[in-house]
Every structure is written in C-alpha cells, then in structure tokens.
PDB file of N, CA, C, O and CB in Angstrom:
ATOM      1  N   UNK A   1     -16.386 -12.803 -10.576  1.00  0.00           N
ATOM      2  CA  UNK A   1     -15.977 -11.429 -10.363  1.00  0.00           C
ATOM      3  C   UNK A   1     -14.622 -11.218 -11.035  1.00  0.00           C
ATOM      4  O   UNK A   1     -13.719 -12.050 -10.953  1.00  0.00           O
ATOM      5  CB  UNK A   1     -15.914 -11.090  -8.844  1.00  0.00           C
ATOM      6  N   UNK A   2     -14.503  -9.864 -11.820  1.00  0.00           N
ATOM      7  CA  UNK A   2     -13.275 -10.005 -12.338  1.00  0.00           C
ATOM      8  C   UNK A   2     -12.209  -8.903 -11.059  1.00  0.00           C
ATOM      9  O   UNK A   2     -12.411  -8.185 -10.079  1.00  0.00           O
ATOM     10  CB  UNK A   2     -13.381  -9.444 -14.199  1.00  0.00           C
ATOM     11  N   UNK A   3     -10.965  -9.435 -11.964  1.00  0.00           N
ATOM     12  CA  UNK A   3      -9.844  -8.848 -10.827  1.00  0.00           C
ATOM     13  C   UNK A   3      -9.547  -7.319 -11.337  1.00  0.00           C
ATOM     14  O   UNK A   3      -9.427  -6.852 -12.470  1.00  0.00           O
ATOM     15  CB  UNK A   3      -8.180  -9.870 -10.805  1.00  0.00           C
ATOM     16  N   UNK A   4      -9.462  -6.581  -9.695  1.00  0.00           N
ATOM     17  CA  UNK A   4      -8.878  -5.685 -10.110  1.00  0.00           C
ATOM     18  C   UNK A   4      -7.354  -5.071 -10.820  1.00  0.00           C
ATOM     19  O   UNK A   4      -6.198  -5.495 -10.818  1.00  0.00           O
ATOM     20  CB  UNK A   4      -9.149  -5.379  -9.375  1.00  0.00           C
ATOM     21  N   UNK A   5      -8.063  -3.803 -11.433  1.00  0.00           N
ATOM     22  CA  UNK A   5      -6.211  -3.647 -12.175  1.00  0.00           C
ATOM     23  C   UNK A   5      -5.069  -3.115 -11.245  1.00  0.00           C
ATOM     24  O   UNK A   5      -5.096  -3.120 -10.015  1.00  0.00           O
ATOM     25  CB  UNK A   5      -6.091  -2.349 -13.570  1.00  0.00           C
ATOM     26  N   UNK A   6      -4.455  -2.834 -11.733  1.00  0.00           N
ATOM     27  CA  UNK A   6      -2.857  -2.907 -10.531  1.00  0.00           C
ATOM     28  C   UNK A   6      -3.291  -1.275  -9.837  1.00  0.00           C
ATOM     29  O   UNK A   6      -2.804  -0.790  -8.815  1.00  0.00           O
ATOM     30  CB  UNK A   6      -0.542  -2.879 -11.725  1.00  0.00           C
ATOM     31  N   UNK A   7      -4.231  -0.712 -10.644  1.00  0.00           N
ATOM     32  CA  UNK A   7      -3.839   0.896  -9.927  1.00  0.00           C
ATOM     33  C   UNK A   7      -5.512   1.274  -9.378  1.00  0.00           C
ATOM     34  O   UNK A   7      -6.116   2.346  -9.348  1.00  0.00           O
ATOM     35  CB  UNK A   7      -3.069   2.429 -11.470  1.00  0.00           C
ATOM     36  N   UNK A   8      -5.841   0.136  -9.051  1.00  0.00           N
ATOM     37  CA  UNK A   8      -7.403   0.266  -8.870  1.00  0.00           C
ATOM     38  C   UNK A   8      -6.784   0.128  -6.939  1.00  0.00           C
ATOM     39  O   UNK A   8      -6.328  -0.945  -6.543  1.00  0.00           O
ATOM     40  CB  UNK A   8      -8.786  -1.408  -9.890  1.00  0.00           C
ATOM     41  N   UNK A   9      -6.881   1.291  -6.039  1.00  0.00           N
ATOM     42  CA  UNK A   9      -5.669   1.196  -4.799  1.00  0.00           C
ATOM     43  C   UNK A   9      -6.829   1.922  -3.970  1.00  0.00           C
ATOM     44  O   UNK A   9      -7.620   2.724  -4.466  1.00  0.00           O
ATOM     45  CB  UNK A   9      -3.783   2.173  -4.990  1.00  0.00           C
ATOM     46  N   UNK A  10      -6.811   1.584  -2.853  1.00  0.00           N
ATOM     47  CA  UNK A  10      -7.244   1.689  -1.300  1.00  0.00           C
ATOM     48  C   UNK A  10      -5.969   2.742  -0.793  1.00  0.00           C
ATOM     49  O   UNK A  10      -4.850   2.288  -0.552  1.00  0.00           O
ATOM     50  CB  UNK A  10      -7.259  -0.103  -0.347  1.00  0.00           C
ATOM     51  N   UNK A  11      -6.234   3.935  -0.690  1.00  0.00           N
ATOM     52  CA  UNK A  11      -4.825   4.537  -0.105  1.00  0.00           C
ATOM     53  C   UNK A  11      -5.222   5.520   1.435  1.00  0.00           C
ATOM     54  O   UNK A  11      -6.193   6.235   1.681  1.00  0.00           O
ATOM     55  CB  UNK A  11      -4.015   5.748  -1.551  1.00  0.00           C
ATOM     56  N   UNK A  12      -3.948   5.151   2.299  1.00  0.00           N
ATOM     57  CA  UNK A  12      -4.171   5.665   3.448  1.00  0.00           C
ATOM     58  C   UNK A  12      -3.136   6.511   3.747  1.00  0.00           C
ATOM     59  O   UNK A  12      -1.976   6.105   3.811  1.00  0.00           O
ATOM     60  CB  UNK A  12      -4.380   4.769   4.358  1.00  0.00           C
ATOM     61  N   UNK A  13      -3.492   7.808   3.964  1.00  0.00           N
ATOM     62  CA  UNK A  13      -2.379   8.921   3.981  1.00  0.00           C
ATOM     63  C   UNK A  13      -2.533   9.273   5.711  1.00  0.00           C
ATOM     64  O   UNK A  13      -3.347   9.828   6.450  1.00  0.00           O
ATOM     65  CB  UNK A  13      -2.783  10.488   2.727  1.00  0.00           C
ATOM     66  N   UNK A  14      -1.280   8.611   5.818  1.00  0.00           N
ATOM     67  CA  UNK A  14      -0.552   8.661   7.313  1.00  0.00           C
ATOM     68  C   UNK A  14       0.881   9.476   7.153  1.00  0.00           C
ATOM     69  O   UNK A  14       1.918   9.267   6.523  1.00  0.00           O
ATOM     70  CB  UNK A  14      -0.198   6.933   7.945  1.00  0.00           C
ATOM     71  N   UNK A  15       0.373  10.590   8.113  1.00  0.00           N
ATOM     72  CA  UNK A  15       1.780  11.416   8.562  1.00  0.00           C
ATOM     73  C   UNK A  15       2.726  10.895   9.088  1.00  0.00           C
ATOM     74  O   UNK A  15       3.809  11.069   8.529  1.00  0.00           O
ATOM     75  CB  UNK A  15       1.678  12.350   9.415  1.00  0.00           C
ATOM     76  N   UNK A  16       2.699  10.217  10.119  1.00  0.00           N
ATOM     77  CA  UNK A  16       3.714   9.507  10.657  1.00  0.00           C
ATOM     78  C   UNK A  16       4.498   8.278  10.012  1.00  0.00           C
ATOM     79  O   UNK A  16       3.961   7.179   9.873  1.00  0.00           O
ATOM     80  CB  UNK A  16       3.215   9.141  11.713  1.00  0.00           C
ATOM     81  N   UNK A  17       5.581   8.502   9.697  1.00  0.00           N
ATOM     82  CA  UNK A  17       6.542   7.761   8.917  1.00  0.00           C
ATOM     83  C   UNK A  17       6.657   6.422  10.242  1.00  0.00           C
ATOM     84  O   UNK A  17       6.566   5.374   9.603  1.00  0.00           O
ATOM     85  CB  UNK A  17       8.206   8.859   8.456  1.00  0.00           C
ATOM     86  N   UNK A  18       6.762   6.185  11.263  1.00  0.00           N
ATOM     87  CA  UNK A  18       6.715   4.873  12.316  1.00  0.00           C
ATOM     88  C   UNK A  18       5.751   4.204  12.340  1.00  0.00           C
ATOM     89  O   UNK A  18       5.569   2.994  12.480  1.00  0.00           O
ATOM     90  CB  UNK A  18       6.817   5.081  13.620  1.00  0.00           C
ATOM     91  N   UNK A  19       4.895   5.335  12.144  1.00  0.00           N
ATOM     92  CA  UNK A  19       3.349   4.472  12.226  1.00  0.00           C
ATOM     93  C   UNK A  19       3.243   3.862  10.682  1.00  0.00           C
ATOM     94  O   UNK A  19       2.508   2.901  10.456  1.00  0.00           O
ATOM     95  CB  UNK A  19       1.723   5.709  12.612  1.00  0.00           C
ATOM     96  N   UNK A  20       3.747   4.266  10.014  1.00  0.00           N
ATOM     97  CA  UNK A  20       3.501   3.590   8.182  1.00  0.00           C
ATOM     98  C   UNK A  20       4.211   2.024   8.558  1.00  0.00           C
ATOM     99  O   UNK A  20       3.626   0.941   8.541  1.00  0.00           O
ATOM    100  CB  UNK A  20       4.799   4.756   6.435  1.00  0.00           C
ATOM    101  N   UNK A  21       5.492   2.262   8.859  1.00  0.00           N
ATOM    102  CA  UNK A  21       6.338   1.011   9.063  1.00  0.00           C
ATOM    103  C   UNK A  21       5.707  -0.006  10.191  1.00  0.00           C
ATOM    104  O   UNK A  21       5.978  -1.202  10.082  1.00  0.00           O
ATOM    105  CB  UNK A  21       7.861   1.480   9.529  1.00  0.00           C
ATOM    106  N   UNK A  22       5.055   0.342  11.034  1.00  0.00           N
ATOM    107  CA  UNK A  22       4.474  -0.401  12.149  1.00  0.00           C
ATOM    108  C   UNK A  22       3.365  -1.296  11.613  1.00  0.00           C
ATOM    109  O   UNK A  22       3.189  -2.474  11.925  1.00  0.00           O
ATOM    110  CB  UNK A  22       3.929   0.564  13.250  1.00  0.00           C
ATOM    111  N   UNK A  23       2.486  -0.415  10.578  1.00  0.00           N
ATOM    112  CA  UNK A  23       1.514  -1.417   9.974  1.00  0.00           C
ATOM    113  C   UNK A  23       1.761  -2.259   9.199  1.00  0.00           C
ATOM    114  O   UNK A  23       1.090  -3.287   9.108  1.00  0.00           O
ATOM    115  CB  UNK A  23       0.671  -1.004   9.429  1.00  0.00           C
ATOM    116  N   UNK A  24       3.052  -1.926   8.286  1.00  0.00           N
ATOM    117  CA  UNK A  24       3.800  -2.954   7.183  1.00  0.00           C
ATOM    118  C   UNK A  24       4.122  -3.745   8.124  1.00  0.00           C
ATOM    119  O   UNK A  24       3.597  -4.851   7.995  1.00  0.00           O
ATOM    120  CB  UNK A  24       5.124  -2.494   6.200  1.00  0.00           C
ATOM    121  N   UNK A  25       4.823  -3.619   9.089  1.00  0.00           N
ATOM    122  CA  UNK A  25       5.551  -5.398   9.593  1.00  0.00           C
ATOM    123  C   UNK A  25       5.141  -5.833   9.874  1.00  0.00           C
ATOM    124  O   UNK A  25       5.495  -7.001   9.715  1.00  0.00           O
ATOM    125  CB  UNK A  25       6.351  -5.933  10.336  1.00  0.00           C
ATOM    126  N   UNK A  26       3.326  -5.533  10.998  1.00  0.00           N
ATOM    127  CA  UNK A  26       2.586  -6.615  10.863  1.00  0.00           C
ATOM    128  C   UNK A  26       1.804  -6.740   9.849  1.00  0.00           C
ATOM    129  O   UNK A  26       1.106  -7.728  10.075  1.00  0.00           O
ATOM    130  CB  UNK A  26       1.958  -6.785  11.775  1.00  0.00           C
ATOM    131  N   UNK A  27       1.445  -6.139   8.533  1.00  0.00           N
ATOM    132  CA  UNK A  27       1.004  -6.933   7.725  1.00  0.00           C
ATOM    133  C   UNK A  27       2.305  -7.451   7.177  1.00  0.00           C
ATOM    134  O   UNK A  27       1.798  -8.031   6.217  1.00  0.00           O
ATOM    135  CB  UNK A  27       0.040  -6.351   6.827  1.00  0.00           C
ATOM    136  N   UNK A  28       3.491  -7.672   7.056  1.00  0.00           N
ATOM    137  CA  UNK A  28       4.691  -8.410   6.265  1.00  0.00           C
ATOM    138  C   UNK A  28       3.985  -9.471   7.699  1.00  0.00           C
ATOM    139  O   UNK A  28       3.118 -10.144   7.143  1.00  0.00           O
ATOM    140  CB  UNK A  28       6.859  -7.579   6.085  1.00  0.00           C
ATOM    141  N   UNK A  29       4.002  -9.767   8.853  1.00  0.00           N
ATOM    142  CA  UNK A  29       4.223 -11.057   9.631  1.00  0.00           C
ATOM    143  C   UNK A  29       2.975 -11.500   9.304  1.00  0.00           C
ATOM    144  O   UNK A  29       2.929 -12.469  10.061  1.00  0.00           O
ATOM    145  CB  UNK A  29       4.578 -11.026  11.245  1.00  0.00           C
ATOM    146  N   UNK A  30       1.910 -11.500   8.720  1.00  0.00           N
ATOM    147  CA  UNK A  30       0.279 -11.974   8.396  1.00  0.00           C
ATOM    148  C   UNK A  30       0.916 -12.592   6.767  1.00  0.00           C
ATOM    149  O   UNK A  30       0.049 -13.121   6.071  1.00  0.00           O
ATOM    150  CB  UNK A  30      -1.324 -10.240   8.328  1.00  0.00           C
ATOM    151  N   UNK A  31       2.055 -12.551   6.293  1.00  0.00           N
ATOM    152  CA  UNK A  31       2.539 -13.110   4.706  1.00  0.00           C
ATOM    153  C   UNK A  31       1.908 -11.676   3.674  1.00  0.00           C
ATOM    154  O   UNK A  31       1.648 -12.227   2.605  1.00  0.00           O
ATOM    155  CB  UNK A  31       1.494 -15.079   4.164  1.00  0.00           C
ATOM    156  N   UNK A  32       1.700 -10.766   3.580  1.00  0.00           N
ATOM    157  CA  UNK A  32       1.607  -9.826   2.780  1.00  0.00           C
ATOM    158  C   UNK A  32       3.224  -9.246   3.073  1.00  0.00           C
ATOM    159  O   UNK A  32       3.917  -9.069   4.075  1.00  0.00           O
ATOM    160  CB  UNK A  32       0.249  -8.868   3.084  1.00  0.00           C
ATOM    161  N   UNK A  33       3.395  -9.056   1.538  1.00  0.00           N
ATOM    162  CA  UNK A  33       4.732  -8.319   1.311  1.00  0.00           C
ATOM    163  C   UNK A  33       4.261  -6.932   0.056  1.00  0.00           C
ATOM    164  O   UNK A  33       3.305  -6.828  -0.713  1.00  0.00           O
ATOM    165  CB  UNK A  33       6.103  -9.690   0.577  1.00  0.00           C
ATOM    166  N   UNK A  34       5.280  -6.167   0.299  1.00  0.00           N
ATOM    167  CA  UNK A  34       5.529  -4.761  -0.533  1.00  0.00           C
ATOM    168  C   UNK A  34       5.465  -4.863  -1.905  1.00  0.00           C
ATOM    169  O   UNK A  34       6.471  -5.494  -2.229  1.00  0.00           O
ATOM    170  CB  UNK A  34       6.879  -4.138  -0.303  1.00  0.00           C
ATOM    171  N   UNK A  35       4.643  -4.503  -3.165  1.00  0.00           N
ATOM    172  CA  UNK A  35       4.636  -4.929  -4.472  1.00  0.00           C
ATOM    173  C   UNK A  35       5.547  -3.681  -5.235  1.00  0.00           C
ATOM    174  O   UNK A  35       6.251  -2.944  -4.545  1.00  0.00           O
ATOM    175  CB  UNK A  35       3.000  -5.150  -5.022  1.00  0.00           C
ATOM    176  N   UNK A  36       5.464  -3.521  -6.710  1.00  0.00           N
ATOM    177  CA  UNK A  36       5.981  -2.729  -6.903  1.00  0.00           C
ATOM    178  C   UNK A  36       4.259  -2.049  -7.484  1.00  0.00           C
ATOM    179  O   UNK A  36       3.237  -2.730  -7.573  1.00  0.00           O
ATOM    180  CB  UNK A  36       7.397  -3.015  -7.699  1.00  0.00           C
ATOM    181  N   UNK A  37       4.382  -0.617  -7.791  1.00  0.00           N
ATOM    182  CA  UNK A  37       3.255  -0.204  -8.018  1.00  0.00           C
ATOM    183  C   UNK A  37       2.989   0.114  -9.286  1.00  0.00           C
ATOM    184  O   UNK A  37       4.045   0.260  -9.901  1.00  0.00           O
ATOM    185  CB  UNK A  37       3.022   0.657  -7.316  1.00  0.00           C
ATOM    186  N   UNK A  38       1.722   0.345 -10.178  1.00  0.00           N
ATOM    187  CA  UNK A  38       1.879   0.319 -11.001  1.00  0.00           C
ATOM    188  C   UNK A  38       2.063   1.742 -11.661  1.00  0.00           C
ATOM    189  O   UNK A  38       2.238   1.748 -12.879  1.00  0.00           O
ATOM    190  CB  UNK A  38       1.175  -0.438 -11.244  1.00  0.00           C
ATOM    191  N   UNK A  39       2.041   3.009 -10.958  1.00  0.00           N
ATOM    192  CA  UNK A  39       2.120   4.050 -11.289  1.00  0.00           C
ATOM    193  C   UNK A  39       3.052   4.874  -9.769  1.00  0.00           C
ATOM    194  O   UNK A  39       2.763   4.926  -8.573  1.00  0.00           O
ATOM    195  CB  UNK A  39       0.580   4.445 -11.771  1.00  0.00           C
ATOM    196  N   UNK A  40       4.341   5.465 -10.648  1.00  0.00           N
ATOM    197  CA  UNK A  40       5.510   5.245  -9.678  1.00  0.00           C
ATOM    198  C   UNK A  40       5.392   6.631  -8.908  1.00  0.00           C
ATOM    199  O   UNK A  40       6.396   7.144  -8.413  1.00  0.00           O
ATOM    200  CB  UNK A  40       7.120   4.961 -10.472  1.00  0.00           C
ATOM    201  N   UNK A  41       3.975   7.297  -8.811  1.00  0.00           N
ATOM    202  CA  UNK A  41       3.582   8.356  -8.016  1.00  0.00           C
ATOM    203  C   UNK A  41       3.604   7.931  -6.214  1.00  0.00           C
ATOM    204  O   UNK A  41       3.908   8.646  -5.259  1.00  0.00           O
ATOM    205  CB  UNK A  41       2.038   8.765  -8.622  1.00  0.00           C
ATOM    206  N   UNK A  42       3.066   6.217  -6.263  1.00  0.00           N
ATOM    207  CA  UNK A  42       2.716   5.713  -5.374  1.00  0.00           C
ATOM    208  C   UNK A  42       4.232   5.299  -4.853  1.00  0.00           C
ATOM    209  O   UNK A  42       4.264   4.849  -3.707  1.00  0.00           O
ATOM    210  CB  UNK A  42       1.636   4.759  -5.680  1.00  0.00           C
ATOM    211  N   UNK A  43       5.264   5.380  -5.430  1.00  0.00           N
ATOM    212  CA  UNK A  43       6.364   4.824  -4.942  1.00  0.00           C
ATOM    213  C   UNK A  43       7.322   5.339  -4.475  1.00  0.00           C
ATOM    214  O   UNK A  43       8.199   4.723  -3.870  1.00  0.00           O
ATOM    215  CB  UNK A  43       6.769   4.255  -5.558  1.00  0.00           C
ATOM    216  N   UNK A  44       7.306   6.920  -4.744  1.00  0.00           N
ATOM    217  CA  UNK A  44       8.154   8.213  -3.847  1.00  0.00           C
ATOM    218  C   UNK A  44       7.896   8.006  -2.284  1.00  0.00           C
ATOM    219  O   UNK A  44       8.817   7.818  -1.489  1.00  0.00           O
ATOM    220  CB  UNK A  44       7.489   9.966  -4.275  1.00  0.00           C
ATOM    221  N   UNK A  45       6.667   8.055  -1.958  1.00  0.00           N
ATOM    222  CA  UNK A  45       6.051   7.861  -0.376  1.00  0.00           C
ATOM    223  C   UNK A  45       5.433   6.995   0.201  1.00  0.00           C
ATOM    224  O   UNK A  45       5.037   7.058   1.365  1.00  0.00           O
ATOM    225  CB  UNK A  45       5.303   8.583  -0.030  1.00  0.00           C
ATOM    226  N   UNK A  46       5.289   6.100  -0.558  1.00  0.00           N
ATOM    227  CA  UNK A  46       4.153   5.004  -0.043  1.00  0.00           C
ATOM    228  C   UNK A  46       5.104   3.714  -0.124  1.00  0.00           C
ATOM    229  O   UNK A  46       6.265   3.551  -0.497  1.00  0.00           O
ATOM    230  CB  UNK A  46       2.556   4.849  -1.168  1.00  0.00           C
ATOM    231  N   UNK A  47       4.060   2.824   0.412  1.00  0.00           N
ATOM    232  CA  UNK A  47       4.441   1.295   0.416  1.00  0.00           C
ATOM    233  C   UNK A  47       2.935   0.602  -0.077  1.00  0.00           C
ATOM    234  O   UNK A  47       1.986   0.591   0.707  1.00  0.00           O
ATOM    235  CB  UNK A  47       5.031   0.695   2.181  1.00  0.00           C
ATOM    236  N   UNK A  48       2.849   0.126  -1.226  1.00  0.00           N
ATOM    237  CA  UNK A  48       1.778  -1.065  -1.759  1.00  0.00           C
ATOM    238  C   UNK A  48       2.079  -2.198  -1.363  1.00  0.00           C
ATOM    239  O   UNK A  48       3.216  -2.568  -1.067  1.00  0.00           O
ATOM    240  CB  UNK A  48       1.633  -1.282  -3.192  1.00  0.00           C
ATOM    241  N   UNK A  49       1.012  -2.888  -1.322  1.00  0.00           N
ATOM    242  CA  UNK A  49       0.364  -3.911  -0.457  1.00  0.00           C
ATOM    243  C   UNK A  49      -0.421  -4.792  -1.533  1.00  0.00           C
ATOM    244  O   UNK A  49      -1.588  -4.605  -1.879  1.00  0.00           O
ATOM    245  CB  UNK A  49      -0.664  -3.215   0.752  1.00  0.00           C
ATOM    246  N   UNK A  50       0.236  -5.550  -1.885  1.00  0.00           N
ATOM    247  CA  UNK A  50      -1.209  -6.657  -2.862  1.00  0.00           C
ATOM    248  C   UNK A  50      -1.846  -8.104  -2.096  1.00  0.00           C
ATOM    249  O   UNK A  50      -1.163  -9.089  -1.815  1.00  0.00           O
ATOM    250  CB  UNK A  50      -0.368  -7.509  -4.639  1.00  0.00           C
ATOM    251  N   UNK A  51      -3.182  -7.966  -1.869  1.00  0.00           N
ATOM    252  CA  UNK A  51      -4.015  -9.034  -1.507  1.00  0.00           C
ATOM    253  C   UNK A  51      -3.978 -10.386  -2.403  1.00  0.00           C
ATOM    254  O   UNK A  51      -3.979 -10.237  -3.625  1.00  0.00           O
ATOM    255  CB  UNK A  51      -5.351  -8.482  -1.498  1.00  0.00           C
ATOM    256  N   UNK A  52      -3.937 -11.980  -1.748  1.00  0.00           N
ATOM    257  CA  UNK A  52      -4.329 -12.871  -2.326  1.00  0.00           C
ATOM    258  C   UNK A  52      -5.375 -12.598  -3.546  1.00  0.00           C
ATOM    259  O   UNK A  52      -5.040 -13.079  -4.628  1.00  0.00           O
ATOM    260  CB  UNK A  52      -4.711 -13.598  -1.389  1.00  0.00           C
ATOM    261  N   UNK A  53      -6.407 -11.995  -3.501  1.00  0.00           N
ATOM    262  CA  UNK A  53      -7.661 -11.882  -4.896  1.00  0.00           C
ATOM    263  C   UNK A  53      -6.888 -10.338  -5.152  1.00  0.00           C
ATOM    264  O   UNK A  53      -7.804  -9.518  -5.093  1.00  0.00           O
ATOM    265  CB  UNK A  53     -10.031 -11.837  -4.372  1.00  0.00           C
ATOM    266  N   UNK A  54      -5.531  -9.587  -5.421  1.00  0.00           N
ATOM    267  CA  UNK A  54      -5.045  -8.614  -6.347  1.00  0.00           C
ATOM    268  C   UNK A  54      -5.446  -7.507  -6.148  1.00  0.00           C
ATOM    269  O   UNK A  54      -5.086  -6.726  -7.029  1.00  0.00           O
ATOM    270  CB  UNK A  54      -5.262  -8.821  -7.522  1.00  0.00           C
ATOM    271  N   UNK A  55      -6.272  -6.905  -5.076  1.00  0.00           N
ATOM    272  CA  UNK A  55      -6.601  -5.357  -4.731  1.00  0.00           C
ATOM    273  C   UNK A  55      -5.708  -5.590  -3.916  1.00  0.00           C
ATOM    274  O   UNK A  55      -5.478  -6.556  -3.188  1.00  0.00           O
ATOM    275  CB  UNK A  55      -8.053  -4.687  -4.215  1.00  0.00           C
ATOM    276  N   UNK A  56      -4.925  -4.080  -4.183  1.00  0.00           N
ATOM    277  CA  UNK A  56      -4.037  -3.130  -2.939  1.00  0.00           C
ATOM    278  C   UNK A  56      -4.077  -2.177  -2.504  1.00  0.00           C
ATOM    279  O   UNK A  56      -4.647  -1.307  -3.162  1.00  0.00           O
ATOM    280  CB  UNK A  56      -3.061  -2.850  -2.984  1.00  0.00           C
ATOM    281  N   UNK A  57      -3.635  -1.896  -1.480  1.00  0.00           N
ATOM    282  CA  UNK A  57      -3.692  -1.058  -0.610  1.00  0.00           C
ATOM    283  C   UNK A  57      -2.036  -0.076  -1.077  1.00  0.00           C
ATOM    284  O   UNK A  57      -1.022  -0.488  -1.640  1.00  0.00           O
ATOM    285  CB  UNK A  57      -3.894  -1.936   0.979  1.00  0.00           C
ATOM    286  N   UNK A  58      -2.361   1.198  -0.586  1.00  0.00           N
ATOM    287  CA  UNK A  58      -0.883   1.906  -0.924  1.00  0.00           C
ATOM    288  C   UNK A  58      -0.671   2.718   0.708  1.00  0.00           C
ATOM    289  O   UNK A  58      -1.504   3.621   0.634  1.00  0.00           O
ATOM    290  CB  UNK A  58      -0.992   3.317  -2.611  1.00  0.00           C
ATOM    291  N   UNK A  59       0.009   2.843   2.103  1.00  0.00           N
ATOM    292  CA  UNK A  59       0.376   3.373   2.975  1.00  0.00           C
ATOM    293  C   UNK A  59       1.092   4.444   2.384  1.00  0.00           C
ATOM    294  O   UNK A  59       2.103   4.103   1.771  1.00  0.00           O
ATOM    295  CB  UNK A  59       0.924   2.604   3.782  1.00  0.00           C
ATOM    296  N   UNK A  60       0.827   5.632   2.412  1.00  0.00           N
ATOM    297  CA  UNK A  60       1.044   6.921   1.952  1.00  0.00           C
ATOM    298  C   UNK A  60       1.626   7.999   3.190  1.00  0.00           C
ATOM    299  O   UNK A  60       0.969   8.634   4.014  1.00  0.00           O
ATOM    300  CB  UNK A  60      -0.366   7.384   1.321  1.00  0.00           C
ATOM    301  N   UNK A  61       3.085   7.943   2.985  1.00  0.00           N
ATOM    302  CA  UNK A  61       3.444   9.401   3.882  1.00  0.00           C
ATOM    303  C   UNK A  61       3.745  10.309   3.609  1.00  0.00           C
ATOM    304  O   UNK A  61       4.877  10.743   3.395  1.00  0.00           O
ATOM    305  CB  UNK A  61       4.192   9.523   4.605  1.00  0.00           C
ATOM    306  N   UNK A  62       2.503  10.904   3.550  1.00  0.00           N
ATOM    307  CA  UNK A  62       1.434  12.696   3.359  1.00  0.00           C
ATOM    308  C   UNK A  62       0.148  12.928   3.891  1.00  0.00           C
ATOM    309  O   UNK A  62      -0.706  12.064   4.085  1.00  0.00           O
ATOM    310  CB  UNK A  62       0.942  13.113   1.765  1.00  0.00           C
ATOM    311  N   UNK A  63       0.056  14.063   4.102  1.00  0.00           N
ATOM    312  CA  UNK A  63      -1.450  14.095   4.643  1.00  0.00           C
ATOM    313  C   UNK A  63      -2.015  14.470   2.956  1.00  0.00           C
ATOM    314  O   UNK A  63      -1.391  14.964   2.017  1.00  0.00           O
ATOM    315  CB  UNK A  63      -1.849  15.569   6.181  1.00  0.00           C
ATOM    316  N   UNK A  64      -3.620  13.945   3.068  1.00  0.00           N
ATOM    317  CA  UNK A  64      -4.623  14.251   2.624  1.00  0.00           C
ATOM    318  C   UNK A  64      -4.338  15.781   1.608  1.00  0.00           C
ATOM    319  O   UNK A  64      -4.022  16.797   2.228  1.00  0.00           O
ATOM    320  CB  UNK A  64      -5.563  14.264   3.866  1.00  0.00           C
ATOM    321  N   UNK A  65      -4.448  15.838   0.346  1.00  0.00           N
ATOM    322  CA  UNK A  65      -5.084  17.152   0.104  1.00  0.00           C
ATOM    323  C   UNK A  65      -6.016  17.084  -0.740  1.00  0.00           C
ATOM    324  O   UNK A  65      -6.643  18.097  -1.048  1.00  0.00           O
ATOM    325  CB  UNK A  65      -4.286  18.115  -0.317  1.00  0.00           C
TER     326      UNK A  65
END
C-alpha cells in the first residue's frame, strides 16, 4: 500500500477551543505529537496530527461550512 501525501487529512471541525486541546493531550500522552502541515490553511486553526503509517488528522476550530 502506498503512503499517503501530507495533505491527504481526516479533519474534525470542533467549536470548542478546550475540547480541541483536551483531545491533543491525550493523543500527545498515547506519543502522537503536532506536525507542521502541509498547506498553512490548516495552521491558522487547527492542530495536525501524523500517524505511525503518515495519514493525519487536522483538529479544526470552526464549525463546518
């Protein structure tokens, strides 16, 4: 299977700015840390997330449009 590319992203748009940080520290205490992203749209509001096999996730604070 090949790997995904850096902007190939799982994104979850959460309003609550506590609740964004609540899921980062326990995924930071599971050894996932904050990447930089590859398109810096994701980096005004969000926090990326890169997996051991290179798909990430981006925690997004905005709702949905």
């Amino acid at each position: 299977m090949s790997r995904p590319s850096k902007d190939n992203l799982l994104v979850f748009y959460i309003t609550n700015k506590d609740e964004i940080y609540a899921i980062y520290e326990r995924l930071r205490n599971m050894g996932f840390e904050a990447v930089a992203p590859e398109n810096n749209y994701w980096k005004e509001k969000g926090i990326t997330i890169e997996d051991p096999d290179g798909w990430r996730i981006v925690l997004m604070n905005r709702a949905y449009e």
